[in-house]
Backbone bond lengths (Angstrom), bond angles and torsions (degrees), N, CA, C in turn:
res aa  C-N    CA-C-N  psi(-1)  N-CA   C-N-CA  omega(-1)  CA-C   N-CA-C  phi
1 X - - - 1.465 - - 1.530 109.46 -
2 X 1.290 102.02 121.71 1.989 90.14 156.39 0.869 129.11 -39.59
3 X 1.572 120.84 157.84 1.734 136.82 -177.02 2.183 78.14 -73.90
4 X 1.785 78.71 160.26 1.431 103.17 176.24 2.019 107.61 -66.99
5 X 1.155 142.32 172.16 1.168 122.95 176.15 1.931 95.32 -87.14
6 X 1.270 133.14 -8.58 1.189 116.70 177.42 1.567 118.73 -63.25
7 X 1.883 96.42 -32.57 1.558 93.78 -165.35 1.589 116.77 -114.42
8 X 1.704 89.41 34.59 1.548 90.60 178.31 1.765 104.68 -109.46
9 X 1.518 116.44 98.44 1.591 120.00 170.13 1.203 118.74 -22.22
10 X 1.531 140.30 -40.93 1.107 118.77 -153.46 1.786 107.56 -122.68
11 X 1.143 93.23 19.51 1.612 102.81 -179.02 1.649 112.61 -58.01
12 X 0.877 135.13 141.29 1.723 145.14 -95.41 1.338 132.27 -30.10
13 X 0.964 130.07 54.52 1.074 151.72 110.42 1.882 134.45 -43.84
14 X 1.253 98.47 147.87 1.926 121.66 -159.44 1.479 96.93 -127.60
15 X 1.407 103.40 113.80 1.772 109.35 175.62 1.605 79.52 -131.52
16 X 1.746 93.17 146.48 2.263 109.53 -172.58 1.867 68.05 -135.44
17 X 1.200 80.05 138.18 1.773 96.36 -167.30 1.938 84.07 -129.63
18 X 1.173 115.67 123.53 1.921 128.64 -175.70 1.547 85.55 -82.76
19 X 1.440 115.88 166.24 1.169 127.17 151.82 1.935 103.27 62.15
20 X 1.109 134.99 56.29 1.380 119.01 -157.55 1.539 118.65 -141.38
21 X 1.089 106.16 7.20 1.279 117.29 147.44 1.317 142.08 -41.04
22 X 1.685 100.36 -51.95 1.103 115.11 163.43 1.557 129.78 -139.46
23 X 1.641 125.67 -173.40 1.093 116.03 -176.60 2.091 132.55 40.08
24 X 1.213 104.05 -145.12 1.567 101.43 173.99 1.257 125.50 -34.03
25 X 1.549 119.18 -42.25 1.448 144.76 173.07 1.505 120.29 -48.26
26 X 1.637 104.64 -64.90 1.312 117.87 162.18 1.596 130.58 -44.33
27 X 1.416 107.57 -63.04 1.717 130.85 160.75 1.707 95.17 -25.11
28 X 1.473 115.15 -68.93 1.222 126.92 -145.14 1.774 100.79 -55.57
29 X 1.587 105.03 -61.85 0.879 146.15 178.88 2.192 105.13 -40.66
30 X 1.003 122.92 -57.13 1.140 144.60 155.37 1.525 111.42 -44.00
31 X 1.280 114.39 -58.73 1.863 115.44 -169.87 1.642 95.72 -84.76
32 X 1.119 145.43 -5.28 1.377 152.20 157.63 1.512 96.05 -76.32
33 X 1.130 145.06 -73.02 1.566 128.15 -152.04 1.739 94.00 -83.22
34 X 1.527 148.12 -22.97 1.197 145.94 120.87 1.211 116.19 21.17
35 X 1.747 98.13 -80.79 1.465 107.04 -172.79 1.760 101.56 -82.41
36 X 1.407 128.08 13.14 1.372 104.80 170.94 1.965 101.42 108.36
37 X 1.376 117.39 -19.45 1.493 109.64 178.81 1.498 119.40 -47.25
38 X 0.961 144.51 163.36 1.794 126.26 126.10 1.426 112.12 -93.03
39 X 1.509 95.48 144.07 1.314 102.94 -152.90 1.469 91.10 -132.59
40 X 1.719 111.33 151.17 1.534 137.82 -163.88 1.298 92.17 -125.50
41 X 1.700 106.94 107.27 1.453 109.09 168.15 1.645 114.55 -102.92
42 X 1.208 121.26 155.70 1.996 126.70 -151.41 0.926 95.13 -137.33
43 X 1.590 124.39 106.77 1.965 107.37 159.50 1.347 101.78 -120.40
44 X 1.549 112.11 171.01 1.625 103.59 175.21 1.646 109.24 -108.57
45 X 1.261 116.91 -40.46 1.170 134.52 143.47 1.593 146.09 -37.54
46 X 1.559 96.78 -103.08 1.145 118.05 -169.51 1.679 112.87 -83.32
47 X 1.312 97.04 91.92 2.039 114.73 -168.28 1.524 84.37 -64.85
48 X 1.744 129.66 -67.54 1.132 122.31 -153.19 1.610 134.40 -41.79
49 X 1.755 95.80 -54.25 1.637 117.14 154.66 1.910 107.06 -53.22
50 X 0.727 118.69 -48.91 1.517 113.31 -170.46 1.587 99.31 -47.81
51 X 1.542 101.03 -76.92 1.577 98.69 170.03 1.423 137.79 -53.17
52 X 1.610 108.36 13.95 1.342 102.99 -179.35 1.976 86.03 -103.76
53 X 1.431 113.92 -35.27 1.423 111.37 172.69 1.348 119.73 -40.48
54 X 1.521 114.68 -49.07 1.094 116.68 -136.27 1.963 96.78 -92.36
55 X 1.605 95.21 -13.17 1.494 103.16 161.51 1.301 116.19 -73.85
56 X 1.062 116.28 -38.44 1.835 117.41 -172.76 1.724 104.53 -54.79
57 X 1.117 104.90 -50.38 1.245 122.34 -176.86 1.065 123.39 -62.74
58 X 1.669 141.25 -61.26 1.396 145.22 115.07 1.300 107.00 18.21
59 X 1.175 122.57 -48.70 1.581 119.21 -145.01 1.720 96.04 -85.37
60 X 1.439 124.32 -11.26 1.038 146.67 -153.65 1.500 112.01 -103.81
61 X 1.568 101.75 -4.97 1.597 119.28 -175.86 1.373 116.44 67.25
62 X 1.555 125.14 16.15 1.146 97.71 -176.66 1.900 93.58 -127.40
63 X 1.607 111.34 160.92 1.317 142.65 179.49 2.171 91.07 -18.12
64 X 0.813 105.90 136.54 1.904 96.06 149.02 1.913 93.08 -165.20
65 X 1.615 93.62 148.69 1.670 113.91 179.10 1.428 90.92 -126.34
66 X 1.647 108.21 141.83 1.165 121.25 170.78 1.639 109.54 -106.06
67 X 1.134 121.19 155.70 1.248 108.66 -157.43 1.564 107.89 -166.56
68 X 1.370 107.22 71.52 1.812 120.77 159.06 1.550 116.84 -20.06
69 X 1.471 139.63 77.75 1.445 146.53 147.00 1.374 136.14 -95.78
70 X 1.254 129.96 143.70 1.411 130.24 164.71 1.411 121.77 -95.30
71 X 1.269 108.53 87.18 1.394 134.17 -171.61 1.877 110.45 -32.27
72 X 1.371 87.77 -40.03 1.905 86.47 164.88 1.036 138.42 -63.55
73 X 1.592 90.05 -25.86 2.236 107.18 -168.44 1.535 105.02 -88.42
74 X 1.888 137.65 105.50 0.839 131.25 -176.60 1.401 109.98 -51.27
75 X 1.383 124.70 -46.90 1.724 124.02 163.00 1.127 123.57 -11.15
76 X 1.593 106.12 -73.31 1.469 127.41 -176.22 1.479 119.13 -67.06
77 X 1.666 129.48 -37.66 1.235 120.64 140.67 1.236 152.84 -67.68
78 X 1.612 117.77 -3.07 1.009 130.76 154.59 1.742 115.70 -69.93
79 X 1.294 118.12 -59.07 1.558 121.41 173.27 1.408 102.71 -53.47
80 X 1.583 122.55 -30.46 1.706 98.85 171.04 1.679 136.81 -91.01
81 X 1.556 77.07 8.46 1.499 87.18 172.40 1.849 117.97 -110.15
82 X 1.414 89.05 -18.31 1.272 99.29 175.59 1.886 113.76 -71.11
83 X 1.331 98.52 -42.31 1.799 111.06 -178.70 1.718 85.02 -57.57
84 X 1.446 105.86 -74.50 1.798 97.06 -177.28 1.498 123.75 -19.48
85 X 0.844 121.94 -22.85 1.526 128.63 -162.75 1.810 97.38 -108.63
86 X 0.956 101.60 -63.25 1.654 99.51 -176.12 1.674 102.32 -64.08
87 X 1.112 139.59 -55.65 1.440 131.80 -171.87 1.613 98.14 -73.97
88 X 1.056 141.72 -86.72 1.447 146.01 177.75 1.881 127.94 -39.68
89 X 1.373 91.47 -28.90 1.521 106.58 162.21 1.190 100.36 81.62
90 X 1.564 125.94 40.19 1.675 110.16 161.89 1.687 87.91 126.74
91 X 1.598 110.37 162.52 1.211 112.19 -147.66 1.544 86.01 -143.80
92 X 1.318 139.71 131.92 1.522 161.80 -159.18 1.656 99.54 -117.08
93 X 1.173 104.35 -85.66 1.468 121.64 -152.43 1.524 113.62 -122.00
94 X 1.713 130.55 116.02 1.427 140.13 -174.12 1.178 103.49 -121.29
95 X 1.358 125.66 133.66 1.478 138.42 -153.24 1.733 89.65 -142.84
96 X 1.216 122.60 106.79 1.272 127.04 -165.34 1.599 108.19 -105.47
97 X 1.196 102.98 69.89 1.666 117.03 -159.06 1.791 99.12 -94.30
98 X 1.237 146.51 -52.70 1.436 134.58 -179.23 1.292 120.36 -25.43
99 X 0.849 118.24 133.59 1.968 121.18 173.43 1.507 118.78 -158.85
100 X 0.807 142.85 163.10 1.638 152.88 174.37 1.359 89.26 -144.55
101 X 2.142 94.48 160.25 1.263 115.33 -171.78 1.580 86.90 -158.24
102 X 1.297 98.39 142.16 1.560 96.83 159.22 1.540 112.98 -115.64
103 X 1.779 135.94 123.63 1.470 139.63 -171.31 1.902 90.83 -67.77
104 X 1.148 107.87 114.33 1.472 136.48 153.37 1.634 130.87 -111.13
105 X 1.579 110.17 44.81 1.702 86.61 -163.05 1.411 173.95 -133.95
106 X 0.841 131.86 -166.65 1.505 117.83 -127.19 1.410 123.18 -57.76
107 X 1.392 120.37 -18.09 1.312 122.23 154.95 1.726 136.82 -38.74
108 X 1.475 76.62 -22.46 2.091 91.48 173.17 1.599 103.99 -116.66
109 X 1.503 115.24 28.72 1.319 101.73 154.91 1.344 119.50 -78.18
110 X 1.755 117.48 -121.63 1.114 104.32 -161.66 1.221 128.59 113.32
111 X 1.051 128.83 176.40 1.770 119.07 160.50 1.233 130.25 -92.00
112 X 1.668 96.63 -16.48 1.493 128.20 -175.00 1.740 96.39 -76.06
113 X 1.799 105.32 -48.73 1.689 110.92 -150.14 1.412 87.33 -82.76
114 X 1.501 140.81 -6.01 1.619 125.50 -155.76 1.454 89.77 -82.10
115 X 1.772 126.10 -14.04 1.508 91.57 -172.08 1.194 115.23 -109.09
116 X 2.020 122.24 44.60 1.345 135.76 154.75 1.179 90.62 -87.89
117 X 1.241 153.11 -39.48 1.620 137.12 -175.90 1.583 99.01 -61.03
118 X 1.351 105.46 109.42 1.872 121.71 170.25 1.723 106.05 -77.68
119 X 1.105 102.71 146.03 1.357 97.48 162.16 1.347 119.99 -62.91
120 X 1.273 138.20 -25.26 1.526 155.94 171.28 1.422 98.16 -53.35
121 X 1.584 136.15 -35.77 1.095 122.32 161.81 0.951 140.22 -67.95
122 X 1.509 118.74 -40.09 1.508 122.13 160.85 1.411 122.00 -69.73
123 X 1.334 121.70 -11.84 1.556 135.27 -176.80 1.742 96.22 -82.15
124 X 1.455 117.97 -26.54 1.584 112.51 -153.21 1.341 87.73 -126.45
125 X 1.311 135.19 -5.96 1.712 123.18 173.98 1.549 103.97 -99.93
126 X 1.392 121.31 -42.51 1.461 125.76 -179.34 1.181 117.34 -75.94
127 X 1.656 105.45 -9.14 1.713 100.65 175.34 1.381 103.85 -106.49
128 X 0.945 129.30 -6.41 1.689 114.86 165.89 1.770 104.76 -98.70
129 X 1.556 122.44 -46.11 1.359 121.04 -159.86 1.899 95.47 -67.57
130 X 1.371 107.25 -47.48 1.299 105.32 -151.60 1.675 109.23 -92.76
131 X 1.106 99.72 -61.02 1.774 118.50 -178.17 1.700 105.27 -77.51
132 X 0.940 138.57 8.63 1.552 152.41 179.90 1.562 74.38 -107.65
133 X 1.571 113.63 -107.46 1.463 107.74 -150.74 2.021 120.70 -29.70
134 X 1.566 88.96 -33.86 1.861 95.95 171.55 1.138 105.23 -42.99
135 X 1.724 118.19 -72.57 1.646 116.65 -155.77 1.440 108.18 -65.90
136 X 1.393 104.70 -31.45 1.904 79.66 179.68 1.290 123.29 -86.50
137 X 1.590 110.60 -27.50 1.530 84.57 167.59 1.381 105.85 -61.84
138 X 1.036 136.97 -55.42 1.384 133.85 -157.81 2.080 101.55 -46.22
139 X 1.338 116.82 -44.39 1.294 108.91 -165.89 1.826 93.37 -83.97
140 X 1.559 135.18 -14.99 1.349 124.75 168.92 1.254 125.19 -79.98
141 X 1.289 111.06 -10.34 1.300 136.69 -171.64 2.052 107.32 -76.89
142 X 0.929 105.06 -26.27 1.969 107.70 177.47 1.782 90.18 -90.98
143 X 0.911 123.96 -31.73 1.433 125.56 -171.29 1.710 103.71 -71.18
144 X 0.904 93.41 -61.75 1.963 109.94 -173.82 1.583 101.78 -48.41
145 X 1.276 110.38 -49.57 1.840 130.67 -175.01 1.280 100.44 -58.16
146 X 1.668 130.50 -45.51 1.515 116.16 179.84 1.484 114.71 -94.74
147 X 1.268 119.89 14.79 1.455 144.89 159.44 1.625 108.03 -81.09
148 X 1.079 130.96 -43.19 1.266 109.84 -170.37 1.802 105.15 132.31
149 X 1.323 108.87 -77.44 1.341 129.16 164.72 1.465 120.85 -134.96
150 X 1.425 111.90 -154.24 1.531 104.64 -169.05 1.722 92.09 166.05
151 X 1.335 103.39 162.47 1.436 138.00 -179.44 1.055 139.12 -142.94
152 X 1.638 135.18 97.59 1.214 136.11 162.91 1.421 126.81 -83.75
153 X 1.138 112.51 143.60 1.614 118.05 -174.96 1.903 99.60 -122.74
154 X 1.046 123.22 95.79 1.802 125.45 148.54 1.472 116.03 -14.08
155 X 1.241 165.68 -148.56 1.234 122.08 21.82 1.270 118.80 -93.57
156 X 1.406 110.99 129.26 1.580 131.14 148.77 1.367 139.97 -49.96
157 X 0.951 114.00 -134.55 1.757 113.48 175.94 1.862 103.80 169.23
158 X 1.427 90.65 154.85 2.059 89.20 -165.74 1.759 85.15 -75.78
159 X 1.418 128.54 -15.18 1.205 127.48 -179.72 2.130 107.48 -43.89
160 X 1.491 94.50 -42.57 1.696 72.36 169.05 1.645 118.85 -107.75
161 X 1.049 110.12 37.28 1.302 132.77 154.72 1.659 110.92 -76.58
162 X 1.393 101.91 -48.58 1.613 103.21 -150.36 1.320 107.52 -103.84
163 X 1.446 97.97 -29.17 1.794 97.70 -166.30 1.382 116.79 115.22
164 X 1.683 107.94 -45.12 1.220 122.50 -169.84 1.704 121.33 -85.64
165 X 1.300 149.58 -158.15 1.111 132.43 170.54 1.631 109.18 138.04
166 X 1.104 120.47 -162.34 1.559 131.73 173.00 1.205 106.31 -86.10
167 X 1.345 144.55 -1.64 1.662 134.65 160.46 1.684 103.50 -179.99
168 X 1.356 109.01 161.05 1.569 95.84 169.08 1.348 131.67 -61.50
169 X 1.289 115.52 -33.76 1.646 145.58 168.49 1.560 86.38 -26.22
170 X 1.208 112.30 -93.54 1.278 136.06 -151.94 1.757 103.67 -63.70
171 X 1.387 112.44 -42.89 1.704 95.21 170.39 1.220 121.25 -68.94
172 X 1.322 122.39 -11.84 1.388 128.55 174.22 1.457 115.05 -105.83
173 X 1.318 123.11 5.99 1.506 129.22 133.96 1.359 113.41 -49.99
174 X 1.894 106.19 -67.74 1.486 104.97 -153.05 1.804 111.36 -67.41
175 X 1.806 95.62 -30.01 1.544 92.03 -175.95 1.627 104.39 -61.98
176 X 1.083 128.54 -62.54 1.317 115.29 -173.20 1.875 124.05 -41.69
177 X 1.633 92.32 -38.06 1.637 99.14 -179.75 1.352 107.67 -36.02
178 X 1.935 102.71 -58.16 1.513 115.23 -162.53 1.465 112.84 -66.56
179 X 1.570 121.02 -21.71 1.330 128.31 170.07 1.954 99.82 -65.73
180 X 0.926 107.50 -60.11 1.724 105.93 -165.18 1.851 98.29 -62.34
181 X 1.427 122.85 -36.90 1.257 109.90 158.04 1.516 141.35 -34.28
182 X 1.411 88.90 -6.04 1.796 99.70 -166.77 1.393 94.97 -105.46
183 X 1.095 96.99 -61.77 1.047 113.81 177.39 1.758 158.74 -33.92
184 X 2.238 85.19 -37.95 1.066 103.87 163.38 1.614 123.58 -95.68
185 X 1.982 84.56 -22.45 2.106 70.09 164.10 1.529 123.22 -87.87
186 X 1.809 116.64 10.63 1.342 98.15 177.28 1.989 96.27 -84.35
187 X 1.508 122.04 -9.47 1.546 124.35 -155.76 1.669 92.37 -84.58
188 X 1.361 118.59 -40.80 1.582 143.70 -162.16 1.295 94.81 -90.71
189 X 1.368 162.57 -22.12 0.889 121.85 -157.36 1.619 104.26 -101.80
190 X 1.611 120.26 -174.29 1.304 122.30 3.80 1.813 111.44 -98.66
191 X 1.588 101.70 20.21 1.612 108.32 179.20 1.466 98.90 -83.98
192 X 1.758 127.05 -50.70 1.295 102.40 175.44 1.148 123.14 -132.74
193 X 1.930 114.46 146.26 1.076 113.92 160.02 1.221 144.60 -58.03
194 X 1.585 132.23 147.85 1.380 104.62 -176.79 1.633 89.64 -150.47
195 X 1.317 108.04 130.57 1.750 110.60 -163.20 1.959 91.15 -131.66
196 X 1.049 79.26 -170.58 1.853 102.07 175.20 1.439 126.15 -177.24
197 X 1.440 106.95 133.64 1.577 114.91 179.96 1.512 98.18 -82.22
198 X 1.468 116.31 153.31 1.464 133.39 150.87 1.122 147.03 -125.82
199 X 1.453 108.25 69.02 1.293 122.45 -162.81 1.405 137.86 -48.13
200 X 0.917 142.00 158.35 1.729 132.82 171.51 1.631 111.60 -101.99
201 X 1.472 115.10 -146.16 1.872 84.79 169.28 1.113 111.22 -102.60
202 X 1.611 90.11 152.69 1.314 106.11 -167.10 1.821 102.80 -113.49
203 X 1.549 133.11 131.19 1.303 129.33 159.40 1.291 124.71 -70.91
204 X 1.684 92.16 86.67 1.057 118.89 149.40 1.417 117.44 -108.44
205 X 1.489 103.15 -176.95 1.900 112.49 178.91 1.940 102.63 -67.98
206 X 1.235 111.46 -9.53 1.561 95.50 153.45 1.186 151.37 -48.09
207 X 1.511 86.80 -27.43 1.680 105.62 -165.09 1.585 117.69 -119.77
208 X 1.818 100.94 13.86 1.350 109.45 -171.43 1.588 109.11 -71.88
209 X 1.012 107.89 145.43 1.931 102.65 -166.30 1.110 123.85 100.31
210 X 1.418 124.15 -29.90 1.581 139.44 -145.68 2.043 91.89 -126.15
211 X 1.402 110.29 10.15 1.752 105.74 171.88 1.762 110.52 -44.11
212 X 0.942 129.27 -45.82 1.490 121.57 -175.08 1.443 105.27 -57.94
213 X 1.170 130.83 -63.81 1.423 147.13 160.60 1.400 99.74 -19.78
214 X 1.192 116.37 -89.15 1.909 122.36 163.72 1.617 116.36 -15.35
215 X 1.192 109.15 -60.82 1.162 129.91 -160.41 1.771 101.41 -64.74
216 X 1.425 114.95 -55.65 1.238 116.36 -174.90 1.516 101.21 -75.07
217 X 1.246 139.76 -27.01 1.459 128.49 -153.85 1.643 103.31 -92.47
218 X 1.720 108.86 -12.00 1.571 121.11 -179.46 1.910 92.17 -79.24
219 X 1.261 117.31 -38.27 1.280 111.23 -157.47 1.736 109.38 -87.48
220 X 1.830 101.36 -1.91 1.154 95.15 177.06 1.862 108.47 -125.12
221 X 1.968 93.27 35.29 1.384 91.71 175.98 1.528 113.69 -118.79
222 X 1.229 141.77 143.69 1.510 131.92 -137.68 1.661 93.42 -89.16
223 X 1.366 125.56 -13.12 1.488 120.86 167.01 1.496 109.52 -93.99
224 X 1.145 115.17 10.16 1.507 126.25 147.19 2.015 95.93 76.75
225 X 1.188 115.20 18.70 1.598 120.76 -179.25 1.691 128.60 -165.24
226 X 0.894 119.27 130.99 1.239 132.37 174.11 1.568 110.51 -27.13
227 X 1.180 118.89 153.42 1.489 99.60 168.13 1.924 119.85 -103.30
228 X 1.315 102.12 163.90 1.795 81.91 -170.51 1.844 97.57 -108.30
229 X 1.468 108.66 169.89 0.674 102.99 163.37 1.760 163.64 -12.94
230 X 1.668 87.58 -48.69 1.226 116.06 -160.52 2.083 80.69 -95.20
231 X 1.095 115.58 -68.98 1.488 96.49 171.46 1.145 128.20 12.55
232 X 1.301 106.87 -93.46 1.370 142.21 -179.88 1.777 98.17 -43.88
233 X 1.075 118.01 -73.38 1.472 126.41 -171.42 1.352 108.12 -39.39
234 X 1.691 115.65 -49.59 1.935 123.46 168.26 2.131 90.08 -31.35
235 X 1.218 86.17 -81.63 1.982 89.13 -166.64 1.283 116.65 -17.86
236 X 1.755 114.16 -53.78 1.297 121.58 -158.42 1.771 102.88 -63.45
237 X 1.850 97.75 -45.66 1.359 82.54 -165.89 1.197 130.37 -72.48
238 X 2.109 105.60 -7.96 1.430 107.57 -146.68 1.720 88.59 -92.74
239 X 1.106 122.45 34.24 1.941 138.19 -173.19 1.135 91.35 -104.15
240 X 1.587 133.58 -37.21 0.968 151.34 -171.71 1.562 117.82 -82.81
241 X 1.366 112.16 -33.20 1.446 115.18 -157.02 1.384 109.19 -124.56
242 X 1.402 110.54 -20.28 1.401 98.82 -160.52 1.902 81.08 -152.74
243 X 1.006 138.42 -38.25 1.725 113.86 -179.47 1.118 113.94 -118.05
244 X 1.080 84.12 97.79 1.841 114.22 -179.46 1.311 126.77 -91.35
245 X 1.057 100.04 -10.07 1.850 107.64 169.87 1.530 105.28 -107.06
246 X 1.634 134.91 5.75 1.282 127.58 156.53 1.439 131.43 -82.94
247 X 1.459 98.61 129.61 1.715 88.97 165.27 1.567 96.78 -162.68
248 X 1.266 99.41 162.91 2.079 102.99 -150.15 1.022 124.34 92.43
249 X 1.557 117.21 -26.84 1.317 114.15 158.63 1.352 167.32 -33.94
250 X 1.206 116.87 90.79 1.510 109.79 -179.19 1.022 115.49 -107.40
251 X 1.429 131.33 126.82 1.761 150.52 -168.73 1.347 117.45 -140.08
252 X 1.698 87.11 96.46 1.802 110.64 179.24 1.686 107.19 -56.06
253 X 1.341 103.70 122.04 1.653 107.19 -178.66 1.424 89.74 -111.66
254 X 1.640 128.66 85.10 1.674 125.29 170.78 1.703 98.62 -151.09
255 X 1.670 88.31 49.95 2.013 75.68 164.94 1.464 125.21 44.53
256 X 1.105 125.14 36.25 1.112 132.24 -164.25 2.057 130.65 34.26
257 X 1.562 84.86 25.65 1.613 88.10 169.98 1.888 115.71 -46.62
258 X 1.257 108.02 -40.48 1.403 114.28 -162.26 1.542 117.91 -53.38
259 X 1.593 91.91 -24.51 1.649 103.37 178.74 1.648 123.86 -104.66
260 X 1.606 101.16 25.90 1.447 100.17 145.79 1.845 119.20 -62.25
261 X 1.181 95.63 -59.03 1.818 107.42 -174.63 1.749 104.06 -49.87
């Protein structure tokens, strides 16, 4: 059964969750209409999963728009943030979850392996991970301002923590993400917050193929497991629900893998 509408926090309120079709995105997307949000789910792809989100959520009684964008194309995220605003009436909470990665790794770098890194990778990982999350906050950001306040959530990855990760592309996405995280809530504040999760791996369809990989990185994490989806998604929302005096934030959700090193 749904929460009562008294004891759902985020009841009217608008969270546009990127990437949300599936995995982290979805979760996120789900524990927002939970607490009562309406929520704007975005895929670029996969329509079928989208619409299976956008039921979960629904089911929750509250407003949800599905909404076909290419998280890279400032165009295309601007018109989806703009529809957000005209159908939903104003925009709360942006969860800048879409990303691509291409597996490059690092064992075949080198000086020899640096020249499998294409420029097409850094052109196609930094323009969705990094400069994607820019334009929309940046285009949710006039919306949030005649709202009152507002909330962005990153997610990152301990990948730009560490260095290490599924390719260089992509750890040098997330490190910068977590740099512009700082960054944009010192530009935004004190109307908006702007935080970020940093996950480790997470089982999702990312990592399908890659079980050995999984398998060893659970046995060398002190909660003895990968984290799932839905994990991660608790963090995003509880930015939302419960830490309200954060912003700058970045909060590694990987079981404390990070503190092997």
């Amino acid at each position: 059964m749904p929460p009562t509408q008294d004891s759902r926090l985020l009841a009217g309120k608008v969270a546009l969750v990127t990437g949300s079709a599936t995995g982290i995105g979805s979760e996120a997307a789900i524990g927002f209409a939970r607490e009562g949000a309406d929520v704007v789910i975005n895929y670029s792809r996969s329509e079928a999963e989208a619409q299976q989100t956008k039921d979960a959520c629904a089911a929750f009684g509250v407003r949800t728009l599905l909404v076909q964008a290419d998280c890279s194309k400032e165009d295309e995220i601007k018109e989806m943030v703009d529809r957000t605003a005209r159908e939903l009436g104003g925009i709360d909470i942006l969860v800048n979850n879409a990303g691509r990665t291409r597996f490059i790794p690092f064992e075949r770098l080198g000086p020899a392996g640096l020249d499998e890194i294409a420029d097409q990778d850094w052109d196609a990982i930094l323009g969705l991970n990094l400069k994607g999350a820019f334009y929309a906050t940046r285009a949710a950001a006039h919306h949030m301002q005649r709202r009152g306040d507002g909330l962005v959530v990153n997610v990152s990855s301990i990948a730009g923590h560490t260095g290490a990760g599924s390719s260089m592309p992509y750890a040098v996405s997330k490190g910068a993400m977590t740099t512009m995280t700082k960054s944009l809530a010192k530009a935004l504040a004190p109307t908006i917050r702007v935080n970020a999760v940093a996950p480790g791996i997470v089982t999702t369809r990312w990592v399908a193929g890659r079980e050995e990989h999984v398998e060893r990185y659970s046995k060398e994490t002190p909660m003895g497991r990968a984290a799932t989806a839905e994990d991660v998604a608790r963090v995003i929302v509880s930015f939302a629900t419960h830490g309200t005096f954060l912003t700058g934030e970045v909060t590694v959700v990987d079981g404390g893998r990070e503190m092997r090193s």
